[in-house]
Every structure is written in C-alpha cells, then in structure tokens.
C-alpha positions in Angstrom: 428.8 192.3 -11.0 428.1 188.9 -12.9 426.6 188.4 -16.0 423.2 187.5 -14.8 422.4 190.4 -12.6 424.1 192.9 -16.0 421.5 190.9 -18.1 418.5 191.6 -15.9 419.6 195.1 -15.3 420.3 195.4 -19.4 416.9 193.9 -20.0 414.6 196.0 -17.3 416.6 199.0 -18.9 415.5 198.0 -22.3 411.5 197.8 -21.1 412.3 200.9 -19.5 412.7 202.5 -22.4 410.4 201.1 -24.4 407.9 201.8 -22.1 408.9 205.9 -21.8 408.5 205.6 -25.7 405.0 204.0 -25.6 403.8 206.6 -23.0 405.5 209.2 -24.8 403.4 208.5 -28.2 400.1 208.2 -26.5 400.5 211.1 -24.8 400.5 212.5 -28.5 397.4 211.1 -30.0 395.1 213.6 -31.6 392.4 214.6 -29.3 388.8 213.4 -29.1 386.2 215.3 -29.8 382.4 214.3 -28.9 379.9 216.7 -29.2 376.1 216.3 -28.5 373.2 218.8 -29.0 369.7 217.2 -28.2 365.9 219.2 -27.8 364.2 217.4 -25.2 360.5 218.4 -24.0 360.4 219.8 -20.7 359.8 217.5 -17.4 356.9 218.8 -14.9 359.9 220.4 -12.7 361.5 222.3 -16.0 358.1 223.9 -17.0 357.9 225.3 -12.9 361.2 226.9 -13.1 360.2 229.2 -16.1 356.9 230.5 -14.2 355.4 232.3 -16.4 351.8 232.7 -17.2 350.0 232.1 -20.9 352.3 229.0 -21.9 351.7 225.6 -21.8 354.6 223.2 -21.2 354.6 221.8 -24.8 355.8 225.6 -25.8 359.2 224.7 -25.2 362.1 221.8 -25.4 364.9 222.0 -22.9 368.4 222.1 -24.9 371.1 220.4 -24.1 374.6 220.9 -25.7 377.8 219.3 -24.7 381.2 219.3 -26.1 384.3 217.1 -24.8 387.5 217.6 -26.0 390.2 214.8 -24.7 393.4 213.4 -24.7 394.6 216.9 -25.0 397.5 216.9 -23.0 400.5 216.9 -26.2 398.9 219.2 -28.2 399.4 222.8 -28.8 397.3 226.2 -29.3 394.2 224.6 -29.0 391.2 227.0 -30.1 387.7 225.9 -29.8 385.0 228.3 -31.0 381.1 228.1 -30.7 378.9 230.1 -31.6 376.7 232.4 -29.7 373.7 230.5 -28.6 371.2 232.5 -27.4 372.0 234.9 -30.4 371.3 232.2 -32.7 367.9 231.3 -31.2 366.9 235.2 -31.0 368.0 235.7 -34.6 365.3 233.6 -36.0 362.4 235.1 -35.5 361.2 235.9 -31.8 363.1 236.1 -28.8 363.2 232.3 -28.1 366.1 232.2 -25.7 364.5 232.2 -22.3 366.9 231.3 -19.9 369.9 229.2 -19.5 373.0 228.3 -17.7 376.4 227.4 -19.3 380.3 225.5 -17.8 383.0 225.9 -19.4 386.2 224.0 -18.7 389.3 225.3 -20.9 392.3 225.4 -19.9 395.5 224.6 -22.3 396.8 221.3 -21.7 394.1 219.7 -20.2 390.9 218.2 -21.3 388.1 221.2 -22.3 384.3 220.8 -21.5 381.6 222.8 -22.6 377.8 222.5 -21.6 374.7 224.2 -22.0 371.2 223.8 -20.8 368.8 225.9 -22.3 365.3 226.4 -21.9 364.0 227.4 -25.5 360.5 228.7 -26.8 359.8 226.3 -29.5 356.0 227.5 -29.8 354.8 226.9 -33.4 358.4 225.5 -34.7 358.6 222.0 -36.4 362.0 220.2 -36.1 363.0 221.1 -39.3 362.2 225.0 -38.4 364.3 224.1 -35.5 367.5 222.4 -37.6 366.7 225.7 -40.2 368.1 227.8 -37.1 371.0 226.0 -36.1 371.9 225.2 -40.7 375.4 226.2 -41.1 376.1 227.4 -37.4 379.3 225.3 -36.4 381.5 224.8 -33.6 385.4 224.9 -35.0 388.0 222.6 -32.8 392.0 223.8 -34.1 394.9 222.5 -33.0 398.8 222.4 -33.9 399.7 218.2 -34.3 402.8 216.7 -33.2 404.5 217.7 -36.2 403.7 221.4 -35.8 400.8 221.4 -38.7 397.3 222.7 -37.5 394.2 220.7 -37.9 390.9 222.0 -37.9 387.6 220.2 -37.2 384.3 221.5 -37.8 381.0 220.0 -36.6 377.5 221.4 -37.9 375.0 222.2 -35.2 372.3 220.5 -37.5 374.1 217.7 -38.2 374.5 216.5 -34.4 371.3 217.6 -33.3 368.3 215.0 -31.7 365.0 215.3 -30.6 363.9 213.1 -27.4 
C-alpha cells in the first residue's frame, strides 16, 4: 500500500473515531424534561360529552397535563412519579373529578410520555382556589447520571399551571 492511500485510511480512521466519541457523549446528555398543566374552558363539543343536566358549561375547565421526558436513552433507573389526579381534585372539597382519560408511555431506555385530559368541576373556584389544590403536589423525575450519582428533579403542579 503507498503512503497516500495509508494516509487517507489513517485519516477516515481518525474521524471515525472521533465521531463514535461525539455520538457516544450525546447519547449521555441528561434528559429533558417539559411538563405542561393548563385549565382551559370547555369547547361546545366538551360540555356534550359530560351530558348531564343542572350545569352550565362555564361549571367546568377541561385539564390538560403533559409530561415529556427525552433524550433518555444513556440513563439509568429512571423513576418518574405523579401524583394521583383525580384524588387531588376530590380531596378539596367536592368530588370535582368528573371524568377523564390518561397515556402513558414508560418504558426504560426510551423516551416516557404522560398525558391527561380531564374534565373538572370548577363551579364556584377562582384560579387561585384552583392553584390552592394543586400547592405543593409535585411530579418527581430521578435518575442515575453517567457517573452513577442520582439526580432528582421536582416540578410544582402550581408552578407550571395556566389558564386559557
């Protein structure tokens, strides 16, 4: 082999490399969290699903929660942890959970989704009745790091939440 063709061979080895060792540390990253958790009032099509008589459709706000977790593919004994929804909303006062329907996606190694929809009776609630419920309810994210140490990251329900 001649010296030119041992130099390309040494050189597209050498980007090989670094390469594998860019991709390799990416892969690594810490994950990214994004969490929403937004009351919306009800659309004409929302108040018809809940048919039931002696409410108006201002007596409740559809609820939305989501919660990505990415770039989860080099991390290990991931635990994410959220908190009973419809127990939190009945805890307040009346039951004010009326129906809802829920997707998880979870699996180790991989991105994790969760997302609620949730019709809730907000009849004679302000907002800030509404943030009182959620005060000190959080969703805990945990995770072992590259270098084996667990992280932890905690997100307030009240903190995150917005009215549409």
């Amino acid at each position: 082999m001649n010296i030119k063709k041992r130099g390309i061979i040494c050189i597209l080895l050498l980007m090989s490399v670094v390469f594998v060792a860019c991709k390799s540390d990416n892969k690594k990253s810490e994950p990214v969290i994004k969490a929403e958790f937004t009351f919306s009032k009800l659309t004409d099509k929302d108040f018809e699903d809940i048919g039931t008589q002696d409410v108006v459709k201002e007596d409740f706000k559809k609820v939305s929660f989501i919660l990505h977790v990415n770039n989860c593919t080099n991390i290990d004994n991931r635990i994410i942890e959220i908190p009973d929804l419809k127990d939190i909303m009945n805890a307040y006062d009346i039951e004010r959970y009326w129906y809802g329907e829920n997707t998880i996606s979870d699996s180790p190694g991989e991105d994790a989704l969760y997302s609620y929809d949730i019709m809730f009776l907000s009849k004679g609630l302000t907002k800030e009745n509404i943030k009182s419920i959620f005060n000190n309810k959080k969703v805990v994210i945990k995770w072992e790091n590259r270098k084996g140490k667990e992280v932890k990251n905690t997100i307030n329900l009240s903190d995150i939440m917005k009215f549409n």
